[in-house]
ROVO-147083 format. One record per residue (C-alpha): residue number from 1; residue in one letter; y, z negated, x. Coordinates in nm, 4 decimals, decimal comma. Layout:
- pos|code|north|up|east
- NUM|A|Y|Z|X
...
//
This chain:
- pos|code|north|up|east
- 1|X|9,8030|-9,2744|11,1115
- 2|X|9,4929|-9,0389|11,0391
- 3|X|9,3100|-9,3793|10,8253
- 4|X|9,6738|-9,3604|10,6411
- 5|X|9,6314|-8,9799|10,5549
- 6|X|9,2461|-9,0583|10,4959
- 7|X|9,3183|-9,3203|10,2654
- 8|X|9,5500|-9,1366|10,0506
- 9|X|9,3316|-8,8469|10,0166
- 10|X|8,9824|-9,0669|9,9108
- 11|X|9,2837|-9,2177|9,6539
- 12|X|9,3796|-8,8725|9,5118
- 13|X|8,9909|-8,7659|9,5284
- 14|X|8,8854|-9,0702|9,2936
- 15|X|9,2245|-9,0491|9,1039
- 16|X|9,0863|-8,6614|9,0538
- 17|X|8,7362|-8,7830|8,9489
- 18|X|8,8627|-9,0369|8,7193
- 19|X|9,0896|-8,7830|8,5301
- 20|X|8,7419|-8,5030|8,5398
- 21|X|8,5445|-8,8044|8,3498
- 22|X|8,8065|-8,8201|8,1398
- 23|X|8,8582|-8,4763|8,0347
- 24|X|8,5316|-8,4742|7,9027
- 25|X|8,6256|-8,7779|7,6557
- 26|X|8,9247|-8,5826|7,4994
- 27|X|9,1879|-8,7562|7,7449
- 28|X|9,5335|-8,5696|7,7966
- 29|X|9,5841|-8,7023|8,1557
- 30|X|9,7275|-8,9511|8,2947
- 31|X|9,9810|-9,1462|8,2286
- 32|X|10,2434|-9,2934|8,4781
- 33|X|10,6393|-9,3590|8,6141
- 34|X|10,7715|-9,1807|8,8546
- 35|X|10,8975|-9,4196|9,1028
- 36|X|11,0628|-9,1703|9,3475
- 37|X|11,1219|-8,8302|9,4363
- 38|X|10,9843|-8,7419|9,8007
- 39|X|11,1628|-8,3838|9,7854
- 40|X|11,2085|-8,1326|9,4669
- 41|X|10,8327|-8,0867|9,4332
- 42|X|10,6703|-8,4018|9,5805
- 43|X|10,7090|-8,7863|9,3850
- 44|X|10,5461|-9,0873|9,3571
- 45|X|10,4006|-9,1870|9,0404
- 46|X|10,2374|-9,5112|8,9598
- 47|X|9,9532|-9,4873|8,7505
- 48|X|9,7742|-9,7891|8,6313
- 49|X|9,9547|-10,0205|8,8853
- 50|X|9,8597|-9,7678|9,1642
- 51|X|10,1366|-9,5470|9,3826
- 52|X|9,9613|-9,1983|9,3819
- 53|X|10,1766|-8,8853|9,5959
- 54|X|10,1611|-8,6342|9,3617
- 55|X|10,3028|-8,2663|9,4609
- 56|X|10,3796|-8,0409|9,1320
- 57|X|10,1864|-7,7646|9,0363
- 58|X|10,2560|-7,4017|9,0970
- 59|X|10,6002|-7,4518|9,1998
- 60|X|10,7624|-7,4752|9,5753
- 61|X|11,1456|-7,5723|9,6201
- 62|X|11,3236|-7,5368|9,9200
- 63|X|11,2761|-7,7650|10,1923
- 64|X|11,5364|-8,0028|10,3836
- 65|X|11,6570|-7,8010|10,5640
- 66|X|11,6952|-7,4809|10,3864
- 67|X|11,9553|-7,4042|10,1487
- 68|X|11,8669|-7,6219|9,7993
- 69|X|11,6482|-7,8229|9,9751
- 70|X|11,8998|-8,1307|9,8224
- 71|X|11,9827|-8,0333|9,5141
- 72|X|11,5783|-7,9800|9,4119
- 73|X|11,5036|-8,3426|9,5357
- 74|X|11,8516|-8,5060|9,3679
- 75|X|11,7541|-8,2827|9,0318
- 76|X|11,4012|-8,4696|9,0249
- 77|X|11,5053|-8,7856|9,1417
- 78|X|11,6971|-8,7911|8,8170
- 79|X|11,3593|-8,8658|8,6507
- 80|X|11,2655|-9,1750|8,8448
- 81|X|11,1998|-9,4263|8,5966
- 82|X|11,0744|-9,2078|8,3632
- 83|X|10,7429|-9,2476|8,1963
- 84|X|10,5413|-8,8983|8,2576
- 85|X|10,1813|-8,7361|8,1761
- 86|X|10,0163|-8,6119|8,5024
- 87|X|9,7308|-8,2998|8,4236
- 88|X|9,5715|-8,3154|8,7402
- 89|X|9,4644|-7,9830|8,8735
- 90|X|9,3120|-8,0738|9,2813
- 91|X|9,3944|-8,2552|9,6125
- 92|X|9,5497|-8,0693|9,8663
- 93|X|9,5091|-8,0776|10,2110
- 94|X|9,7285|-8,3642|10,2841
- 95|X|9,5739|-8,5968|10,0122
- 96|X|9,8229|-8,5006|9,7851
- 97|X|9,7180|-8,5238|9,3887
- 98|X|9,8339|-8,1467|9,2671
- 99|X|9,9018|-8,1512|8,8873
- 100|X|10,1651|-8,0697|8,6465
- 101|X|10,4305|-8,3408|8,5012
- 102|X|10,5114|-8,3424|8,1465
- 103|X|10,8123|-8,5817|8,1203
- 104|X|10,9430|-8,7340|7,7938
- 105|X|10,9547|-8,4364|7,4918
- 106|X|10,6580|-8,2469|7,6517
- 107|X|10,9165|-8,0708|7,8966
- 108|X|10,7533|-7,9949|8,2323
- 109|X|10,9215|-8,0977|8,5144
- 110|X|10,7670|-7,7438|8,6825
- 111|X|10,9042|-7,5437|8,4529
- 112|X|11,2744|-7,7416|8,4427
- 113|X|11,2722|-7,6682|8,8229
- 114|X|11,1895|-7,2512|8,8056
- 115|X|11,4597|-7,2248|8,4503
- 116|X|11,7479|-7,3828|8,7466
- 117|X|11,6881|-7,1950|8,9985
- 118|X|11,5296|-7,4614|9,2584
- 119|X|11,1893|-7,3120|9,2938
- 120|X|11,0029|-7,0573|9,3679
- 121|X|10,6868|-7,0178|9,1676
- 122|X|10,3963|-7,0297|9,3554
- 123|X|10,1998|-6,7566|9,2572
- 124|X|9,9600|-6,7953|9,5191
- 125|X|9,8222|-7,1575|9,4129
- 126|X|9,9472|-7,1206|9,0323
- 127|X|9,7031|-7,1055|8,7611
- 128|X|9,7682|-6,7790|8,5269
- 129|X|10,0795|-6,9434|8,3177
- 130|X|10,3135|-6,6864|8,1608
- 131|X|10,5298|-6,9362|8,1155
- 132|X|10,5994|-7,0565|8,4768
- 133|X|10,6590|-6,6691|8,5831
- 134|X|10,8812|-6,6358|8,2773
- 135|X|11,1092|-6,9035|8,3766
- 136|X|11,0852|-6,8082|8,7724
- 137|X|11,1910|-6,4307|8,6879
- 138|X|11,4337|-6,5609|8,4433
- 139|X|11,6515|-6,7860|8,7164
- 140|X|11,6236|-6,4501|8,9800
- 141|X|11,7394|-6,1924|8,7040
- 142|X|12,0116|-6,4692|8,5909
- 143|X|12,1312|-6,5627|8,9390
- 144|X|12,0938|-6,8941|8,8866
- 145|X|12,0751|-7,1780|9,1323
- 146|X|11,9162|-7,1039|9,5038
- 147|X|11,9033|-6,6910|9,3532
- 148|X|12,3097|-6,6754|9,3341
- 149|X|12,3496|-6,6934|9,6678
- 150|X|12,4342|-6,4132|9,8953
- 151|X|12,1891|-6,4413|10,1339
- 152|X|11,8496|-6,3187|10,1550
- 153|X|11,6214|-6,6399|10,0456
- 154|X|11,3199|-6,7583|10,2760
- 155|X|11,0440|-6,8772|10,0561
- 156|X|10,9414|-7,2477|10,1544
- 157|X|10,6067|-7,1160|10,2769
- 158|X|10,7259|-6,8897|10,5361
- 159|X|10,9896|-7,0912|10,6226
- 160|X|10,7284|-7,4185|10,7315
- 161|X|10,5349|-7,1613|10,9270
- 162|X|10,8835|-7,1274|11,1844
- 163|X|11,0288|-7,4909|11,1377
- 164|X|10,7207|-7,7074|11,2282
- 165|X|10,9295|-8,0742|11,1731
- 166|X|10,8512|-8,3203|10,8983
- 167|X|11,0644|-8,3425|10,6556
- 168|X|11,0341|-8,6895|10,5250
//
């Protein structure tokens, strides 16, 4: 199991490298198809023939079990098939490729997620984008999705730190 996680992490390392060389050529990312949606903020995408786990950018939707948790992984699963752009940002700690996905029409699938109401933005690993707190602020003030609910909301992080099962 551990030369499975290692694997996908030297993967996402060399997938990060590639896109760094690349950057310095002009190149807008990568591009890929999302083959399936792991949850609301994780997929797989293959890129050049490869299946890379790729876990969005500055964003966190609810997990299985919370309140959500299903309607953030059925909204992006609606996108499998779709040709994207990844914009690689880092590897996280699970060997995860971290970027943002810019589907068909430059929308990005980030920012679709905050505007509904099935994330939280992720302030804490989000680069300074305006845009993403915009649309996160914008779904609270608006009650929409997970923020018309009655109940107090439990952001994803703390709610991992007291439910310690998988969720795949």
């Amino acid at each position: 199991m551990r030369l499975r996680s290692a694997g996908k992490g030297v993967l996402a390392a060399l997938v990060l490298m590639v896109w760094a060389a690349s950057a310095w050529a002009g190149s807008p990312g990568y591009q890929g198809r999302i083959a399936k949606a792991l949850d609301g903020d994780s997929l797989i995408v293959v890129v050049g023939g490869r299946r890379i786990e790729v876990r969005l950018q500055g964003i966190d939707c609810p997990e299985w079990g919370q309140p959500w948790g299903q309607e953030a992984k059925r909204f992006t699963a609606g996108f499998v098939g779709k040709p994207v752009r990844l914009l690689p940002r880092d590897v996280d700690r699970r060997g995860r490729l971290v970027a943002r996905m810019i589907l068909p029409g430059g929308k990005d699938l980030g920012l679709l997620l905050l505007a509904r109401g099935l994330a939280w933005w992720y302030a804490r690993y989000a680069i300074d984008d305006r845009a993403y707190a915009r649309a996160w602020w914008g779904a609270v003030r608006q009650g929409r999705g997970l923020w018309g609910d009655d109940s107090p909301q439990v952001p994803p992080w703390d709610w991992r730190r007291t439910h310690h099962r998988r969720r795949r």
